[in-house]
PDB file of N, CA, C and O in Angstrom, chain B, residues numbered from 101:
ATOM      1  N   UNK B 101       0.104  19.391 -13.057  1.00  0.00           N
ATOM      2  CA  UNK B 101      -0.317  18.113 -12.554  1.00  0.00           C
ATOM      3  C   UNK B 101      -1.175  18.289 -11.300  1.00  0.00           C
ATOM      4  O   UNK B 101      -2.072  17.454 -11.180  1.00  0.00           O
ATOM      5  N   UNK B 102      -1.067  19.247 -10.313  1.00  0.00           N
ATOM      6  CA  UNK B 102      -1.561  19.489  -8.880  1.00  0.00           C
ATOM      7  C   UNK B 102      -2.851  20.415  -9.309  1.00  0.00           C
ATOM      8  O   UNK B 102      -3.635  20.750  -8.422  1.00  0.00           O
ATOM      9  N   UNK B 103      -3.062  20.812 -10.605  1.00  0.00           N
ATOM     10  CA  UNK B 103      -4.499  21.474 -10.911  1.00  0.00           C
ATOM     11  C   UNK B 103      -5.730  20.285 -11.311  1.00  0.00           C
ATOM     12  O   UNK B 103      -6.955  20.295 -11.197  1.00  0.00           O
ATOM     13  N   UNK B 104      -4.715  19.244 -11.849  1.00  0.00           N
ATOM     14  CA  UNK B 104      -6.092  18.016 -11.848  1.00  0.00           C
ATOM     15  C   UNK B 104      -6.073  17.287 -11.003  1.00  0.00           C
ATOM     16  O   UNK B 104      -6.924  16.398 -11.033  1.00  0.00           O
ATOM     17  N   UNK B 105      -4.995  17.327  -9.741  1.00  0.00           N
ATOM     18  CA  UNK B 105      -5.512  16.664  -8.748  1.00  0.00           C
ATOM     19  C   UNK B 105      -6.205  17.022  -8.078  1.00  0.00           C
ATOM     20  O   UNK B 105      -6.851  16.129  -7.528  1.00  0.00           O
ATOM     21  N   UNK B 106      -6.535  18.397  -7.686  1.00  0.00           N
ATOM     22  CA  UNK B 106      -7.434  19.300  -6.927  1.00  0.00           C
ATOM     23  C   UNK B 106      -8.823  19.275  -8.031  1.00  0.00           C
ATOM     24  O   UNK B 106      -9.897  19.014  -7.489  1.00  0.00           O
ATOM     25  N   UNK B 107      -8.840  19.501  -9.349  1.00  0.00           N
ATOM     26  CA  UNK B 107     -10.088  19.402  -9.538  1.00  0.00           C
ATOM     27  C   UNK B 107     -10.492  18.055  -9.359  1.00  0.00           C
ATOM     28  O   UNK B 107     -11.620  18.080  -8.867  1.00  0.00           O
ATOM     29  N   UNK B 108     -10.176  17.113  -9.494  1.00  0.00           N
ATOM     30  CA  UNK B 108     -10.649  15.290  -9.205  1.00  0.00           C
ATOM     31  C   UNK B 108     -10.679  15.362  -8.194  1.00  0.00           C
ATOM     32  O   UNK B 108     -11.894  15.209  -8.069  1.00  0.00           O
ATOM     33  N   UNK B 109     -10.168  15.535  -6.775  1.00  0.00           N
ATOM     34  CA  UNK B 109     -10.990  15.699  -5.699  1.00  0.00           C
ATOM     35  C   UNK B 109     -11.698  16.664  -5.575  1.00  0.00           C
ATOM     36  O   UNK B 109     -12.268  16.473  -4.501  1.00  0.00           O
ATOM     37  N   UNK B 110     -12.134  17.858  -6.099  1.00  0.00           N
ATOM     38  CA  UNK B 110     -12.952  18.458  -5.866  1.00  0.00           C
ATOM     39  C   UNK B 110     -14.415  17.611  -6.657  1.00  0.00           C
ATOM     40  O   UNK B 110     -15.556  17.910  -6.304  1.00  0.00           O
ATOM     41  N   UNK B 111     -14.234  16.898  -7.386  1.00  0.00           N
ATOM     42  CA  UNK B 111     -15.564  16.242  -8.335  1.00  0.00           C
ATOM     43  C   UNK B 111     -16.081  14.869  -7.378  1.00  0.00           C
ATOM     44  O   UNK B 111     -17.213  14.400  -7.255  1.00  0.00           O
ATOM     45  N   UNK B 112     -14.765  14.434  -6.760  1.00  0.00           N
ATOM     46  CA  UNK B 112     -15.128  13.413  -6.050  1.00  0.00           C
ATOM     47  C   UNK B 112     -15.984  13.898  -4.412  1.00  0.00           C
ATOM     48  O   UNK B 112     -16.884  13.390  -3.743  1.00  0.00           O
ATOM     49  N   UNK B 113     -15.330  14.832  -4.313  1.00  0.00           N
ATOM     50  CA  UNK B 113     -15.890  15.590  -2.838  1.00  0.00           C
ATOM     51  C   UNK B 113     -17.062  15.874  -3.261  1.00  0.00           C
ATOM     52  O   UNK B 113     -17.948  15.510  -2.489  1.00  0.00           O
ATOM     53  N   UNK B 114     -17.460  16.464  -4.339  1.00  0.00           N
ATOM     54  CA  UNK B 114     -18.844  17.066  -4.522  1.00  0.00           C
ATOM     55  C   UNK B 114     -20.248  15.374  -4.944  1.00  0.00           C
ATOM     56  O   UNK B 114     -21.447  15.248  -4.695  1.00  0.00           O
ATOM     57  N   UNK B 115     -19.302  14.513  -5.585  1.00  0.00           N
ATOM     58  CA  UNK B 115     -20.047  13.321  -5.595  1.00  0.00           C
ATOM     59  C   UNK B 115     -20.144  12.371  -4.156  1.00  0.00           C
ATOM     60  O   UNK B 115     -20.824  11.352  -4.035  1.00  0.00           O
ATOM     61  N   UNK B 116     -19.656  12.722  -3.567  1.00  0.00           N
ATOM     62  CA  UNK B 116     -19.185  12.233  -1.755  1.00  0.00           C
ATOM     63  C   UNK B 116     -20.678  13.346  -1.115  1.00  0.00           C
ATOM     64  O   UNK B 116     -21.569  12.964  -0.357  1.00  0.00           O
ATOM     65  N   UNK B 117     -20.580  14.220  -1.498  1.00  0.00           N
ATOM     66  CA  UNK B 117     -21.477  15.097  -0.709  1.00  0.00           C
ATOM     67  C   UNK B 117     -23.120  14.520  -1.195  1.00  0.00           C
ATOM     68  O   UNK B 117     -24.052  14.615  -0.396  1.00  0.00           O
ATOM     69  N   UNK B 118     -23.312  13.930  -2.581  1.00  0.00           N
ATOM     70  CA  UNK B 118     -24.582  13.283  -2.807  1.00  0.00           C
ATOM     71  C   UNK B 118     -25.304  12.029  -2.858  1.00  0.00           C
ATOM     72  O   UNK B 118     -26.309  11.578  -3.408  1.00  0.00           O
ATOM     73  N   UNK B 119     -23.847  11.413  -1.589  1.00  0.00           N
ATOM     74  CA  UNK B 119     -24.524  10.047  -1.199  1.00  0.00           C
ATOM     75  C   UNK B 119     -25.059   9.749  -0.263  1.00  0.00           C
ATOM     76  O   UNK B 119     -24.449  10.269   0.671  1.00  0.00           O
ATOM     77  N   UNK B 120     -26.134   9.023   0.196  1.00  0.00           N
ATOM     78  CA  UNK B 120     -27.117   9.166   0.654  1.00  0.00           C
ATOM     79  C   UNK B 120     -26.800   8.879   2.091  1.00  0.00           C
ATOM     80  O   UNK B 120     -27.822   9.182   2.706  1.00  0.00           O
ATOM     81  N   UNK B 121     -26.083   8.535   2.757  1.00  0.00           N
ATOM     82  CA  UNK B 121     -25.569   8.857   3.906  1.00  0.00           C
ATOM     83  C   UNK B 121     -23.925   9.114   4.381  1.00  0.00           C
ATOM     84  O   UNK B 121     -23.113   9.100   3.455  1.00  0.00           O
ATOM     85  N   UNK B 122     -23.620   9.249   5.183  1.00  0.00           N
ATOM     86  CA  UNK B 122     -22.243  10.064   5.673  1.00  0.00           C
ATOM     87  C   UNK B 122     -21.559   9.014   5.695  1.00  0.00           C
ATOM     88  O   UNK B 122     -20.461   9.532   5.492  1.00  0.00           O
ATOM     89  N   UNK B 123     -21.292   7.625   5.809  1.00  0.00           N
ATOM     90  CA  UNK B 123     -20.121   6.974   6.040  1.00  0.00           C
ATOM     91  C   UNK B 123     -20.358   6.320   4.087  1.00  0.00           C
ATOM     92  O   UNK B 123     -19.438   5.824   3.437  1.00  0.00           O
ATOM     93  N   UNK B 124     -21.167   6.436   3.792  1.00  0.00           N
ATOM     94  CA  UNK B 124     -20.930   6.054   2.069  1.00  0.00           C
ATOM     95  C   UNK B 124     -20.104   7.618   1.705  1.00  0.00           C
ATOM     96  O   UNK B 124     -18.983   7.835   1.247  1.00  0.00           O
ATOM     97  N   UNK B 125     -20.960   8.336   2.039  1.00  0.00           N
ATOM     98  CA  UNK B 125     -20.147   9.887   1.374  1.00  0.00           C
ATOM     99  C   UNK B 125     -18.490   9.476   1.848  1.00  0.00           C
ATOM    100  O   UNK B 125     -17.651   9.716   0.980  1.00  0.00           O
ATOM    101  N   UNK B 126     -18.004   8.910   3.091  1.00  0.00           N
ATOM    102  CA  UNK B 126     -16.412   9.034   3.482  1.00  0.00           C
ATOM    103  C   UNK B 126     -16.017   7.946   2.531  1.00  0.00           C
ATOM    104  O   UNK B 126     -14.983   8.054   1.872  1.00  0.00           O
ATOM    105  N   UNK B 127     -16.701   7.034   2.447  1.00  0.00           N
ATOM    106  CA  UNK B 127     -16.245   5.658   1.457  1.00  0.00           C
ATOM    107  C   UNK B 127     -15.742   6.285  -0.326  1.00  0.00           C
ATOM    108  O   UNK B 127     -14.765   6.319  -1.075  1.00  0.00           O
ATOM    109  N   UNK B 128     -16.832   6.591  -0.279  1.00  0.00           N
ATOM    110  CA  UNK B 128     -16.275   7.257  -2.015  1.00  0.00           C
ATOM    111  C   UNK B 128     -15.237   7.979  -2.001  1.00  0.00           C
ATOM    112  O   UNK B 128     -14.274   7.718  -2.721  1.00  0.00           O
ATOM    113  N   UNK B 129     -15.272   9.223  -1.003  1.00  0.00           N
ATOM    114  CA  UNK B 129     -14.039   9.996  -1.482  1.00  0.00           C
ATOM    115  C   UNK B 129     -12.862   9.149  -1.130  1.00  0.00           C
ATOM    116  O   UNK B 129     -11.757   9.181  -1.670  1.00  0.00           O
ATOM    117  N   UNK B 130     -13.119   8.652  -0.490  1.00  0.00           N
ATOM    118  CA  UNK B 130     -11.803   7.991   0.888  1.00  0.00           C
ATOM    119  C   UNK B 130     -11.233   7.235  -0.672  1.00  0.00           C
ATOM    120  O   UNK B 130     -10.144   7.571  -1.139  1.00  0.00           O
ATOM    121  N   UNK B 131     -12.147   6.168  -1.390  1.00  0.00           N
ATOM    122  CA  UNK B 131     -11.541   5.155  -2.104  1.00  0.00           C
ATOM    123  C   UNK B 131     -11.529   5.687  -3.308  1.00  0.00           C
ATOM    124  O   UNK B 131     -10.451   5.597  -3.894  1.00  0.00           O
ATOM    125  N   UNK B 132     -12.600   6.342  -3.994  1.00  0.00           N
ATOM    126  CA  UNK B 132     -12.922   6.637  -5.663  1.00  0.00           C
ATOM    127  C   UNK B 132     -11.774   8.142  -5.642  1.00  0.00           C
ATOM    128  O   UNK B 132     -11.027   8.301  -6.608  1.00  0.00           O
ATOM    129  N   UNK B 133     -11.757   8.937  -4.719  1.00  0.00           N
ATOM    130  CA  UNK B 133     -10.968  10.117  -4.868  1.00  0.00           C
ATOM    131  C   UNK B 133      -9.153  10.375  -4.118  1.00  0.00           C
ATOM    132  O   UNK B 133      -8.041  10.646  -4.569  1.00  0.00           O
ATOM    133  N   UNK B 134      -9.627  10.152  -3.063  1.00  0.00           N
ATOM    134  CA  UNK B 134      -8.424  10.390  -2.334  1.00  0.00           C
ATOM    135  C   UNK B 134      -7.109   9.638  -2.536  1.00  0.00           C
ATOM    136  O   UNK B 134      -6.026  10.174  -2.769  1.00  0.00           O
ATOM    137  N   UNK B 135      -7.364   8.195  -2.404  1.00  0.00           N
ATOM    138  CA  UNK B 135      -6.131   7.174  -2.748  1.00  0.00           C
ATOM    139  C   UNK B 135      -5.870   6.981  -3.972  1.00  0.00           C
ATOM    140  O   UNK B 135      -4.720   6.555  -4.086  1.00  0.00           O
ATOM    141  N   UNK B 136      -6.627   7.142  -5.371  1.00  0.00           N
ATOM    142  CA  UNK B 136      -6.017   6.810  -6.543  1.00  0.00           C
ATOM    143  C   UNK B 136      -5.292   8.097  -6.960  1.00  0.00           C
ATOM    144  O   UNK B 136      -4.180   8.093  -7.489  1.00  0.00           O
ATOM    145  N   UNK B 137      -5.972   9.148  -6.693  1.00  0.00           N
ATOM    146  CA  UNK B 137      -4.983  10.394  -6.870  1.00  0.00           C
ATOM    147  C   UNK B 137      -3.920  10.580  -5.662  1.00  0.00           C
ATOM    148  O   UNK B 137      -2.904  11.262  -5.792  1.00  0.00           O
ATOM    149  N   UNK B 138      -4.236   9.959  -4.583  1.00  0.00           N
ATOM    150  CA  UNK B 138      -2.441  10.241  -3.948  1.00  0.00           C
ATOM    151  C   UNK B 138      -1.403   9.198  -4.684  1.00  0.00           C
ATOM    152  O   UNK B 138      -0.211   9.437  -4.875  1.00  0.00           O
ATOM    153  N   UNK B 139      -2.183   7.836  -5.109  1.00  0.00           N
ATOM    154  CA  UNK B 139      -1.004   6.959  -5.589  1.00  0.00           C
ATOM    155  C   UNK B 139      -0.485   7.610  -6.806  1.00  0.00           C
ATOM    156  O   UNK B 139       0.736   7.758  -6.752  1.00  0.00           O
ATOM    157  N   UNK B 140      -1.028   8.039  -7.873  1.00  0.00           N
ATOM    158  CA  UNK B 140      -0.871   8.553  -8.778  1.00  0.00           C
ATOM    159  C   UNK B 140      -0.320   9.718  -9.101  1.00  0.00           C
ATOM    160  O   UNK B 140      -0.020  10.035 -10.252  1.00  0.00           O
ATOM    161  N   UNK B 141      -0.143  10.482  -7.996  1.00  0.00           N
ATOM    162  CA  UNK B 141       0.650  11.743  -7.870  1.00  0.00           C
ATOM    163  C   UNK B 141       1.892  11.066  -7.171  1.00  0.00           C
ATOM    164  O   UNK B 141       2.928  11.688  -7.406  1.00  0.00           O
ATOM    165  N   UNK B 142       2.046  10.045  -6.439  1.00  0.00           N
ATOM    166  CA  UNK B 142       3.189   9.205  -5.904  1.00  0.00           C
ATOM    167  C   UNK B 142       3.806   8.688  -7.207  1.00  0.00           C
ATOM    168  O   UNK B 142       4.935   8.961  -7.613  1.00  0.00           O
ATOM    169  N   UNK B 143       2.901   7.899  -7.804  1.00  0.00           N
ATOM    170  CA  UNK B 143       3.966   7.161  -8.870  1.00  0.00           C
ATOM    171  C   UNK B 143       4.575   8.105 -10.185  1.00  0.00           C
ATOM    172  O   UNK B 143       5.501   7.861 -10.959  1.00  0.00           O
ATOM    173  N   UNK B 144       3.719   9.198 -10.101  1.00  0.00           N
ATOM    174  CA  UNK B 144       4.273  10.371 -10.748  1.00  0.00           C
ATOM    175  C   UNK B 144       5.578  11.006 -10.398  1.00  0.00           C
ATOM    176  O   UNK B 144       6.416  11.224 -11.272  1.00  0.00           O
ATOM    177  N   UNK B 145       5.762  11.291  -9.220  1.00  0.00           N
ATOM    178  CA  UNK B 145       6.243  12.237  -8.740  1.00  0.00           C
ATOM    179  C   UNK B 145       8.282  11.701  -8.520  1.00  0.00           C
ATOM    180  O   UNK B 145       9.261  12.367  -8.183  1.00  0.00           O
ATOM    181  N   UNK B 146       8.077   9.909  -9.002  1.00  0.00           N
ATOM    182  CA  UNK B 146       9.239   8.894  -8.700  1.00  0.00           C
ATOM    183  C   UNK B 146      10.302   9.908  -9.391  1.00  0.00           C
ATOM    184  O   UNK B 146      10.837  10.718  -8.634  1.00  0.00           O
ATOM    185  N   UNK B 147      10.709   9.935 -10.986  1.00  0.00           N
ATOM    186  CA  UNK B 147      11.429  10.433 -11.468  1.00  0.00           C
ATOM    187  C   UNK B 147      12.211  11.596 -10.779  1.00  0.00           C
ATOM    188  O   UNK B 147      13.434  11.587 -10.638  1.00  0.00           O
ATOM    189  N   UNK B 148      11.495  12.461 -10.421  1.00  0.00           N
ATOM    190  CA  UNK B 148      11.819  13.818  -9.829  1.00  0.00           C
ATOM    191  C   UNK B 148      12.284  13.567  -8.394  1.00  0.00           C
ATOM    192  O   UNK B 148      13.039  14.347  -7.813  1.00  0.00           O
ATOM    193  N   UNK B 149      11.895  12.658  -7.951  1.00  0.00           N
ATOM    194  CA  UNK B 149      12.343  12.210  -6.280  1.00  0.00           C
ATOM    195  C   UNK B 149      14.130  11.500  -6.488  1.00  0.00           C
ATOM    196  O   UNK B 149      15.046  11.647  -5.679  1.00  0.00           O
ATOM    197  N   UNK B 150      14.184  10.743  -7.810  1.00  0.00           N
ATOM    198  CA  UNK B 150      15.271  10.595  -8.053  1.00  0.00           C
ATOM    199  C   UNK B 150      16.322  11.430  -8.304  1.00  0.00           C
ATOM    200  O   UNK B 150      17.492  11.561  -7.945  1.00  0.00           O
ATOM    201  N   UNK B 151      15.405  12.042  -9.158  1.00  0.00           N
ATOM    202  CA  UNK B 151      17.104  13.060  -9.879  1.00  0.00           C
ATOM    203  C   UNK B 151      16.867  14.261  -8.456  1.00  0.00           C
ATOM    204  O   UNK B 151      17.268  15.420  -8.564  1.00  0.00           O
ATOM    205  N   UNK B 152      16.459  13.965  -7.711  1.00  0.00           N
ATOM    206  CA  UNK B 152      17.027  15.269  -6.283  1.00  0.00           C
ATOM    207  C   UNK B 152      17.573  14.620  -5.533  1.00  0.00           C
ATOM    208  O   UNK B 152      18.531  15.160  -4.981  1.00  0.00           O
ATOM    209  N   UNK B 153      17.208  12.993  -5.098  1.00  0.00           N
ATOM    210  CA  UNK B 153      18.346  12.590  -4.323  1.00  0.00           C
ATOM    211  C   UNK B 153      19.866  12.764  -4.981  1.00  0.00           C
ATOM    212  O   UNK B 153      20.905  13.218  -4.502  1.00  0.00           O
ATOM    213  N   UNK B 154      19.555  12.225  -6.242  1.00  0.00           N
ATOM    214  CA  UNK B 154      20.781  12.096  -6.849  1.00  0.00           C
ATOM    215  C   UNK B 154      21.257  13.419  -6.764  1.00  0.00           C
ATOM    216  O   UNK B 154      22.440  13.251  -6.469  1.00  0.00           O
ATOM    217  N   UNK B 155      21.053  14.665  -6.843  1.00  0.00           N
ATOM    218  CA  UNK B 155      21.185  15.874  -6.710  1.00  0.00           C
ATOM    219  C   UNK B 155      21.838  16.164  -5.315  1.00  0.00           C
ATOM    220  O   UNK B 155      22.901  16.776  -5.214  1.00  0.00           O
ATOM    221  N   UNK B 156      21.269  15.776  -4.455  1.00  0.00           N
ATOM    222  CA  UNK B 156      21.506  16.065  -3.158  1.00  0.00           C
ATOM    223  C   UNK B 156      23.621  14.911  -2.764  1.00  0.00           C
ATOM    224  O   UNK B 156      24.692  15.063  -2.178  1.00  0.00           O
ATOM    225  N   UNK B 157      22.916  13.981  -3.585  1.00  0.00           N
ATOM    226  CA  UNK B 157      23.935  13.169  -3.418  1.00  0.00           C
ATOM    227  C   UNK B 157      25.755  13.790  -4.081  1.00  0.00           C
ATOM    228  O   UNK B 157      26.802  13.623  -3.455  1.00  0.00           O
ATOM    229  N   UNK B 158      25.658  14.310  -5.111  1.00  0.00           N
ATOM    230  CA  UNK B 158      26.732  14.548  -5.564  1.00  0.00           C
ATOM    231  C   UNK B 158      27.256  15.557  -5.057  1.00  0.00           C
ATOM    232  O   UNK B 158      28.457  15.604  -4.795  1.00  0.00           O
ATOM    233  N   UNK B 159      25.925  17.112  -4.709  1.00  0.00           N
ATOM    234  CA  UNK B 159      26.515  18.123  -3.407  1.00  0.00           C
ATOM    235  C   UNK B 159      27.200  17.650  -2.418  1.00  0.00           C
ATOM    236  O   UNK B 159      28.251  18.191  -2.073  1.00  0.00           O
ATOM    237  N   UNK B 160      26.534  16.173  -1.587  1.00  0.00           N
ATOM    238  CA  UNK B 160      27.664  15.888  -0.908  1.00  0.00           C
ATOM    239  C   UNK B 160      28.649  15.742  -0.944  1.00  0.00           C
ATOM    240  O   UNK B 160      29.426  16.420  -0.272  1.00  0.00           O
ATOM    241  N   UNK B 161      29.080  14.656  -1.863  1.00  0.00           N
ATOM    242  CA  UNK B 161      30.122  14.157  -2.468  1.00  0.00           C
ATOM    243  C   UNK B 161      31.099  15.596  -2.719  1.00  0.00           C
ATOM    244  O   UNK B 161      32.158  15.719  -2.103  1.00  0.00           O
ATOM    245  N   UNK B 162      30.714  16.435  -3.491  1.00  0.00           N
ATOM    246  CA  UNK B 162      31.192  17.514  -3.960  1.00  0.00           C
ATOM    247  C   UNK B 162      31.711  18.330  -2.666  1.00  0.00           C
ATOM    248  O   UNK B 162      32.829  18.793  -2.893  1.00  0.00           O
ATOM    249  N   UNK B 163      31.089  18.734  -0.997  1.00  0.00           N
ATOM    250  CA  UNK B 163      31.137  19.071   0.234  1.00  0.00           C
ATOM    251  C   UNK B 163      32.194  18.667   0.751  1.00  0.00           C
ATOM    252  O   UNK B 163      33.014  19.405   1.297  1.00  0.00           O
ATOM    253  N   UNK B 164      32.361  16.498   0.542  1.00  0.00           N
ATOM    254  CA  UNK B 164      33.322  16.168   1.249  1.00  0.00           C
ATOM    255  C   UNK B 164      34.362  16.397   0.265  1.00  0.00           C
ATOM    256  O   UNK B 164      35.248  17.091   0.764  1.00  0.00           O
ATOM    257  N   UNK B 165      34.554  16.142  -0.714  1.00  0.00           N
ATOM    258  CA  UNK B 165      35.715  16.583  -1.314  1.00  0.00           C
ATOM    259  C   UNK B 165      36.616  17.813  -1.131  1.00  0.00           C
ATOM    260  O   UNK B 165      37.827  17.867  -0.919  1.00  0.00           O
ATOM    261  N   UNK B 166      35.824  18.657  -1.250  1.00  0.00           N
ATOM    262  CA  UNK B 166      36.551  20.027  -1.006  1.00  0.00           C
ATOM    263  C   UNK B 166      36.603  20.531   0.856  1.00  0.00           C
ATOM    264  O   UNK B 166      37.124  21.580   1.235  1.00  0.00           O
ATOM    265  N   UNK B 167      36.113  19.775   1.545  1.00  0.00           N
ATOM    266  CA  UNK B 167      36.594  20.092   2.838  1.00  0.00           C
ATOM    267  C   UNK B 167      37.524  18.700   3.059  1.00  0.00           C
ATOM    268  O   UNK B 167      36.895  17.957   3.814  1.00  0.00           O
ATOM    269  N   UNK B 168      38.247  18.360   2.832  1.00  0.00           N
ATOM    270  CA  UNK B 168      39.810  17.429   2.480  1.00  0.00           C
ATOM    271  C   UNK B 168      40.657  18.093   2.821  1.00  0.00           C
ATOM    272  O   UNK B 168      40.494  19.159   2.226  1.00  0.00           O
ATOM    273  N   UNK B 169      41.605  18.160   3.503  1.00  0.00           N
ATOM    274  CA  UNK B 169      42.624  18.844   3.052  1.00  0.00           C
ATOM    275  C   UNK B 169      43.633  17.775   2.094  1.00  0.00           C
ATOM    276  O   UNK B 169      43.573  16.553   1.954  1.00  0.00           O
ATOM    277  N   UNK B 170      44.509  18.730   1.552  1.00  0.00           N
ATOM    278  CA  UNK B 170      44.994  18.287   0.635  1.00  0.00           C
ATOM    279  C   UNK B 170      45.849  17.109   1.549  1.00  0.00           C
ATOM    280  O   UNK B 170      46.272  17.237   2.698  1.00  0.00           O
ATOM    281  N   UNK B 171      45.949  16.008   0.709  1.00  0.00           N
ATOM    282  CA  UNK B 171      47.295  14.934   1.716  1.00  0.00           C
ATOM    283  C   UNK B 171      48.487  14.976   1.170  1.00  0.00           C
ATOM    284  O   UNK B 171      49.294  14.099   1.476  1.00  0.00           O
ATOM    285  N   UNK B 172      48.729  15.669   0.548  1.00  0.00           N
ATOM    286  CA  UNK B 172      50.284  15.828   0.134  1.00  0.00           C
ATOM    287  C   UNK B 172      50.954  14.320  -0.726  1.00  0.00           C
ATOM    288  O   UNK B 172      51.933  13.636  -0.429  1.00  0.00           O
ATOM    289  N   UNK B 173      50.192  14.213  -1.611  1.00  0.00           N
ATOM    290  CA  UNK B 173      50.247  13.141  -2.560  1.00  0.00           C
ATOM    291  C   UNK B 173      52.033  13.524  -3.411  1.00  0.00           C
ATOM    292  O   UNK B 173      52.818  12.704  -3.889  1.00  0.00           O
ATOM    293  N   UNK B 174      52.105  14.329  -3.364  1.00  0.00           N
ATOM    294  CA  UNK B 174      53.439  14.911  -4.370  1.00  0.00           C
ATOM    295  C   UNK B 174      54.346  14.270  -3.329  1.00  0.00           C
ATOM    296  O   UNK B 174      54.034  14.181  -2.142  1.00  0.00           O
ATOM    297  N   UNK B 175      55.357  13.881  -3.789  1.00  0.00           N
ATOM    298  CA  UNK B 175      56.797  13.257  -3.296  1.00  0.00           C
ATOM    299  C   UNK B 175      57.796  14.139  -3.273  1.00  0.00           C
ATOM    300  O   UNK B 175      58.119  14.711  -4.314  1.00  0.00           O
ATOM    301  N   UNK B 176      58.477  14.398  -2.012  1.00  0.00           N
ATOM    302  CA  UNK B 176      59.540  15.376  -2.124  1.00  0.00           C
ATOM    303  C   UNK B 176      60.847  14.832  -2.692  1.00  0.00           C
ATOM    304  O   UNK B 176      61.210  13.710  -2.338  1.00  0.00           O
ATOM    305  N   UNK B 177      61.350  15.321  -3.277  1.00  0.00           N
ATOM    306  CA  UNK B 177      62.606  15.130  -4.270  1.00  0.00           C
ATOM    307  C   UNK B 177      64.041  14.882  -3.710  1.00  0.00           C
ATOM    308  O   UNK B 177      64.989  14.738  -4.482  1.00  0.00           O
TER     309      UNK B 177
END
């Protein structure tokens, strides 16, 4: 996925470099290159941002559990 985002800004940078002055050249990349491929590598990237929180989340869970000590749930007789 990060090899066609680098070549699409590299196509957009090189079409940025043949506009006819410097604040149109920042306009194109800025809008035609830069932001639709960061959103798009953002809205890509959701799934995987989930399942690591969630990842991160159950290590915890899993952390506090086992640093517990036991409470002595058993009833003495």
């Amino acid at each position: 996925m990060y090899i066609i985002a680098i070549a699409w800004l590299y196509v957009t940078f090189l079409m940025a470099a043949t506009e006819p002055s410097f604040t149109a050249g920042i306009l194109t990349f800025f809008f035609y290159g830069l932001m639709p491929c960061s959103l798009l590598i953002w809205i890509l990237g959701t799934s995987q941002r989930k399942r690591k929180n969630n990842a991160l989340r159950e290590e915890e869970l899993l952390q506090e559990k086992l640093s517990q000590p036991d409470r002595g749930d058993t009833q003495p007789d």
